[in-house]
N, C-alpha and C positions, 0 to 999 in steps of 0.2 A: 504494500500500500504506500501509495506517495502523498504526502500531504504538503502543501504549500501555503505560505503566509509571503505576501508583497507588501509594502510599504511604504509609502510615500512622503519626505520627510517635508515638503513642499504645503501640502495640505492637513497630513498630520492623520490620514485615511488608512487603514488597512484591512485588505482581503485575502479568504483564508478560504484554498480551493486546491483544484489539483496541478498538474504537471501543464495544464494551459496559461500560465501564467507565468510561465517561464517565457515565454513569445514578448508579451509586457514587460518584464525584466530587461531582454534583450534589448528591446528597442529605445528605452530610456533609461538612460547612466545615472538616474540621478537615485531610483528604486529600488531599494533593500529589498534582499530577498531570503527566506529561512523554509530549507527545503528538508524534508524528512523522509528520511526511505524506511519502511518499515516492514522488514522481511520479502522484500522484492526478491524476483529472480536475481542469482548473483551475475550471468551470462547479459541480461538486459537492463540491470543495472548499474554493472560497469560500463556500458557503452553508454547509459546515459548520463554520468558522471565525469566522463573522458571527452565530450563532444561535448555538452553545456558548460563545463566548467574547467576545463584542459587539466585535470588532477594528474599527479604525480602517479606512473604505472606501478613503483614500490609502493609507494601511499597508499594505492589504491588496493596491493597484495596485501599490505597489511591489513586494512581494515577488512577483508573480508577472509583472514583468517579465523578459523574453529578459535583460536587459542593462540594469546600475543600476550605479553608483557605491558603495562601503559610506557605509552611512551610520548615525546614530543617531537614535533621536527619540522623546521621552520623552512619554509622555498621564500620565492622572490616577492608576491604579495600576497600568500599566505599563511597561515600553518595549520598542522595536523597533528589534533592531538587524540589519543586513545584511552580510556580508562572504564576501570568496572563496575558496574550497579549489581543491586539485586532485580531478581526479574518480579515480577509480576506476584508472584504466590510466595513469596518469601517472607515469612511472618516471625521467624526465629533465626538463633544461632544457625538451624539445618536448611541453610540455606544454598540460593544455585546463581550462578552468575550470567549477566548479561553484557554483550563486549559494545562499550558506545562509542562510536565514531566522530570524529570534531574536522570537519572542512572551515576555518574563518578568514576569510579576507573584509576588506574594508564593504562591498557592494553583497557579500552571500554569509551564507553559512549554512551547510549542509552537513546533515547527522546521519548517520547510520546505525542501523543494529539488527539483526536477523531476527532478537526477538523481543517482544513487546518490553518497552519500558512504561514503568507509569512514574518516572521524574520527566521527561519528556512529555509524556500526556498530559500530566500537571499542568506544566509550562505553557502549554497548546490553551489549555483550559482559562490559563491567567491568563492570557492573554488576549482570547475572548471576549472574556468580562474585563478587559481594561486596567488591569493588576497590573502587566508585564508590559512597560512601555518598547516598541520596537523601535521607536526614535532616539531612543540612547545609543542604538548602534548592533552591531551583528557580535561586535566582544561583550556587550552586555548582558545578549542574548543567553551565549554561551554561558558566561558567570551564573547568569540563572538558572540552568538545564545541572551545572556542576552542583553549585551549592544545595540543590533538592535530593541529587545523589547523594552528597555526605549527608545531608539531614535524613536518608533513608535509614544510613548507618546507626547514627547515633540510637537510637529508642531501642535498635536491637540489642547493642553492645554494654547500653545500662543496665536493659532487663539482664542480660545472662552476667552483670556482678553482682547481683540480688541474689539471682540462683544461687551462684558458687556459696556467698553467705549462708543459705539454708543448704545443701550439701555439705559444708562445713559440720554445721549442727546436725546436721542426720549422722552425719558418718561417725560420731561419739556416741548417739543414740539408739540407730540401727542402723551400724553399717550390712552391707548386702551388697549381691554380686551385681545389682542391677545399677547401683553407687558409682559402681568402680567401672562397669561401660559407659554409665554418662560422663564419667568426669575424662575416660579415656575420647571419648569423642569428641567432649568441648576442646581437648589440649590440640585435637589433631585439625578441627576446622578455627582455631583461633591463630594457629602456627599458620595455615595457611592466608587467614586474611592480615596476620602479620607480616607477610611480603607482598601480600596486594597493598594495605595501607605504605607499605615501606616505599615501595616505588610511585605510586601518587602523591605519598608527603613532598617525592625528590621532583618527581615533573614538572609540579606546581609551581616548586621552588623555583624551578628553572626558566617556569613560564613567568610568574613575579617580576623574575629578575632581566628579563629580557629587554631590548633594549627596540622597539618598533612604534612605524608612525600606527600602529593599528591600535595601541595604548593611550591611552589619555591620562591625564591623573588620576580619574576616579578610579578607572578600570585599575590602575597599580593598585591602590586601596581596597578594593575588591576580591582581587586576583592573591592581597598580601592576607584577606579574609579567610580566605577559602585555604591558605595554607597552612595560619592558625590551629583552623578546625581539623586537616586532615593528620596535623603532625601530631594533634590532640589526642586524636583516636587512635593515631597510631602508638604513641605511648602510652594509651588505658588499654588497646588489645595486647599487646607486651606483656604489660601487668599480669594482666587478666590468664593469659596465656601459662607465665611462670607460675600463678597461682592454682593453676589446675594443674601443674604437673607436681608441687608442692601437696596438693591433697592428696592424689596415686600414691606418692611415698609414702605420706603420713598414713596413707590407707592402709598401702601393703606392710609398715610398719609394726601398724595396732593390731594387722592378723598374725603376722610374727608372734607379735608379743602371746596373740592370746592363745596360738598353737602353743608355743614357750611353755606356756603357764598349765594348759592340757595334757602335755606332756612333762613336765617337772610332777604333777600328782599321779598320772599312770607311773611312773617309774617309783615313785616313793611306795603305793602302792605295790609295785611289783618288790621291791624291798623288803618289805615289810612280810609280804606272804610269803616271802622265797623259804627263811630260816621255818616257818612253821610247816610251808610244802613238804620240809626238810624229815622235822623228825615226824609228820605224819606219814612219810615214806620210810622210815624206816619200823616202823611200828606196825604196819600196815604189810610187814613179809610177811610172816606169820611161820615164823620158821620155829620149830620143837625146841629147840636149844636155848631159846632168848628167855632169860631169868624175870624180864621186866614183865613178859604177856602173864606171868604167876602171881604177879602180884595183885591184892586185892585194891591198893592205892596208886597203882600203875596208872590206871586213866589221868585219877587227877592232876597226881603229879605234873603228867604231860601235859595236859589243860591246863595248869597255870603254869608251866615252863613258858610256852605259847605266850597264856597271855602278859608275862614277864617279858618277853622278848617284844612283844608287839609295842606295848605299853615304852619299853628302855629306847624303843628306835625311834617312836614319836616324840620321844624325851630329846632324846641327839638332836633330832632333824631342828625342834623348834628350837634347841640351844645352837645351834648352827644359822637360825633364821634361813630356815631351807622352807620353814611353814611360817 
């Protein structure tokens, strides 16, 4: 799906339609245009991207790879930038990624992504209703499409250090094998959005610090907002990251301990019954010759032999603080 927004800085008018309005664009230099591809064919979209807007044929590989790194990279009057969103149904931590494309020059800007974004249909929506001024420019555009992405992030990355909190406190309360797969799963999708946040906090930086007429002041201000917020999160997923792998230990730790502690009583136990196993096996031959089977105080004798021995070993152990 192609959607298109024209804008005229002249009159201060803007219409929001499809790939026909490219023709308008064309014929007057003076008309901003903000053109979105939204899971188009990738064979007739890149011819349409190549022939309207003479994109860069790398730039052009990149963005419509499966799976890219973000990155930035600047031509002669525009640049190309790439970064990641959540898609559409991603409502937690178990979440799935969306690859967004960034075409900005001074007259266009054209977005890609093969699959639905809703910071992107936000933006569409503000802009509708008159939120999203398109007269600030095609980089302000962008600024806005960016900063709804990081804002997607954030709600997620709070709620899952709430969780860990209560994980924390479960696992002293009832830890369980099902503890220890959540907490193995947040360390391993947090580890990886700590290299997606790691290389957007860098691109950003890099776009901030860029030196182009396509920048204004505000846009530096903006652009140095969005870097803020990304290095932000990139240092609470870190966190957050170290802290679930801190629980696993602490987890596997307290099971140590409490197998330790299961086995320290089986074995005193087994101690303890070994010497009485002992002479109930010998007493238990029943050989003709044994002087003790004659006696009539034979029994007790050995029943409280027994329980002397049981009684002296529980003595040891607690004088040893083994109990």
């Amino acid at each position: 799906m192609l959607r298109t927004v024209l804008h005229d800085p002249r009159s201060g008018q803007t219409a929001f339609g499809g790939r026909k309005l490219l023709q308008r664009w064309h014929d007057d230099p003076e008309l901003l245009l903000w053109l979105d591809s939204d899971g188009e064919d990738p064979g007739a979209e890149r011819k349409l991207l190549k022939e309207e807007f003479h994109l860069n044929e790398l730039a052009l590989d990149d963005c419509q790879r499966d799976r890219h790194p973000p990155k930035l990279e600047w031509f002669d009057d525009y640049f190309f930038l790439l970064l990641k969103g959540f898609t559409a149904d991603t409502r937690s931590i178990d979440y799935s990624i969306v690859h967004i494309s960034f075409f900005v020059g001074r007259r266009f800007l054209v977005t890609r992504h093969a699959l639905t974004s809703p910071s992107i249909d936000r933006v569409l929506g503000q802009m509708e209703d008159g939120k999203v001024s398109f007269g600030k420019g095609t980089v302000h555009v962008c600024y806005r499409v960016v900063r709804t992405i990081i804002d997607r992030y954030t709600p997620i990355i709070l709620n899952l250090e709430e969780r860990l909190d209560d994980l924390e406190e479960e696992m002293y309360d009832e830890p369980s094998d099902r503890l220890l797969a959540e907490l193995v799963a947040y360390s391993s999708r947090l580890k990886k959005l700590r290299r997606i946040f790691g290389y957007q906090a860098t691109v950003i930086a890099n776009l901030r610090n860029s030196e182009s007429e396509l920048f204004t002041e505000a846009n530096e201000h903006e652009f140095n907002d969005l870097h803020e917020q990304m290095d932000r999160l990139s240092s609470l997923t870190a966190l957050l990251q170290e802290l679930a792998v801190d629980l696993i230990e602490g987890y596997i730790s307290m099971s140590s301990h409490r197998l330790n502690k299961i086995m320290k009583v089986l074995t005193i136990t087994a101690v303890i019954f070994l010497p009485l196993t002992l002479l109930a096996g010998i007493y238990g031959m029943n050989f003709v010759n044994m002087p003790e089977l004659q006696s009539k105080e034979g029994y007790y004798i050995v029943i409280s032999a027994m329980g002397v021995i049981a009684i002296g070993l529980l003595g040891l152990f607690r004088y040893l603080k083994w109990l």
